[in-house]
C-alpha positions in Angstrom: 0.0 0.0 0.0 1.7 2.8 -1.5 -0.3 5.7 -1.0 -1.3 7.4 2.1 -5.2 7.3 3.9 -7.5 10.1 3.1 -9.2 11.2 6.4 -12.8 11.9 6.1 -12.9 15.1 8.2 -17.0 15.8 7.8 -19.1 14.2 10.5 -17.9 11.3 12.5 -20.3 8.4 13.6 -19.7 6.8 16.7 -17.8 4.0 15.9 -15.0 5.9 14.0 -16.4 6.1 10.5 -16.8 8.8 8.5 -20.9 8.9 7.2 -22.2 11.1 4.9 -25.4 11.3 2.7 -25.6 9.2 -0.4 -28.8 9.0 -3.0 -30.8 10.0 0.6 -29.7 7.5 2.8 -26.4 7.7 5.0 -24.2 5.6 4.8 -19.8 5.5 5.8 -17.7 7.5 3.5 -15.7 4.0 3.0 -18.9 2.6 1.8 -19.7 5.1 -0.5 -15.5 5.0 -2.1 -15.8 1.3 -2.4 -19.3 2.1 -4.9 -17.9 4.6 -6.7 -14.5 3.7 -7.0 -14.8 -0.6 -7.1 -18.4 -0.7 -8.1 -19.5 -2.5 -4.6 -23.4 -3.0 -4.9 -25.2 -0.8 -2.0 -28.5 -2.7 -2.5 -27.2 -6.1 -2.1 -24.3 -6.0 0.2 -26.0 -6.2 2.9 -28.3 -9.1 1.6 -25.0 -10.9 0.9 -23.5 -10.2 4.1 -20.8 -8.0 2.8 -19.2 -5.2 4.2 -16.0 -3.0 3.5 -13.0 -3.6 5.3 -10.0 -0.8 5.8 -6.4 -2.0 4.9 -5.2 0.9 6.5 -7.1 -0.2 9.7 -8.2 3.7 10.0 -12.3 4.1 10.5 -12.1 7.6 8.9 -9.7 6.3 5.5 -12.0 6.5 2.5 -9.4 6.1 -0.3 -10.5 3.0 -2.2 -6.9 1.6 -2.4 -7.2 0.5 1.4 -10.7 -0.8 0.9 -11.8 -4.3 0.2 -15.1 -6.3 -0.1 -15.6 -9.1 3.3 -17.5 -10.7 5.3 -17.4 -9.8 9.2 -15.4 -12.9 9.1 -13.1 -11.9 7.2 -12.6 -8.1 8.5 -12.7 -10.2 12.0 -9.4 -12.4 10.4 -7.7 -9.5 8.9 -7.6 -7.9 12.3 -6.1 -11.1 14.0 -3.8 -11.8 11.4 -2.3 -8.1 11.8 -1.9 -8.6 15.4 -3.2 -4.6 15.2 -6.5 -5.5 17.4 -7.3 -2.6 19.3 -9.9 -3.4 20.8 -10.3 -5.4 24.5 -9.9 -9.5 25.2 -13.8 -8.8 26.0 -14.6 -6.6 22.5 -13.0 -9.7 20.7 -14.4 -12.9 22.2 -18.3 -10.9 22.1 -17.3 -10.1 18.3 -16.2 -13.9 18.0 -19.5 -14.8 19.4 -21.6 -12.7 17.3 -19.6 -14.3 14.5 -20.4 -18.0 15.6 -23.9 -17.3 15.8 -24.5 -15.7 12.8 -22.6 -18.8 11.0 -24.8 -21.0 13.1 -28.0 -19.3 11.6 -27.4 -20.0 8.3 -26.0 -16.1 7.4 
């Protein structure tokens, strides 16, 4: 990863991420790069289970170079696999959880 993150400095949600308007529904500015940069499908992302995940590990980042299309799973793995987790021992086994469950339901 060659170039450097561009920080979303318009309104913040809670969790980090930049969110802004989009066709009249908000959404993450990340989201929103990964559409009209990479062609990622608003309408059935969520269907699918898909989200987009930050190389760059930074919330606010919305240049589509860091981006990629996963699953929770797989955002969950890239975070391990870094050995970058901020969050708590707590955070992670309730996000492994969630995780297990959804996989146990089918989704």
């Amino acid at each position: 990863m060659d170039s450097e993150c561009w920080e979303f400095n318009g309104t913040i949600a809670t969790g980090g991420y930049g969110i802004i308007s989009f066709n009249g529904r908000s959404y993450g500015t990340h989201v929103v790069s990964a559409h009209l940069f990479k062609g990622f499908d608003l309408d059935t992302a969520a269907i699918l289970g898909l989200e987009i995940c930050h190389i760059c590990d930074n919330r606010r980042c919305w240049n589509p170079e860091h981006l990629f299309v996963g699953t929770k799973r797989d955002n969950f793995d890239d975070m391990l696999n870094k050995r970058k987790a901020k969050k708590s021992a707590i955070e992670i086994i309730l996000l492994a959880m969630e995780l297990n469950k959804g996989e146990s339901n089918g989704t």
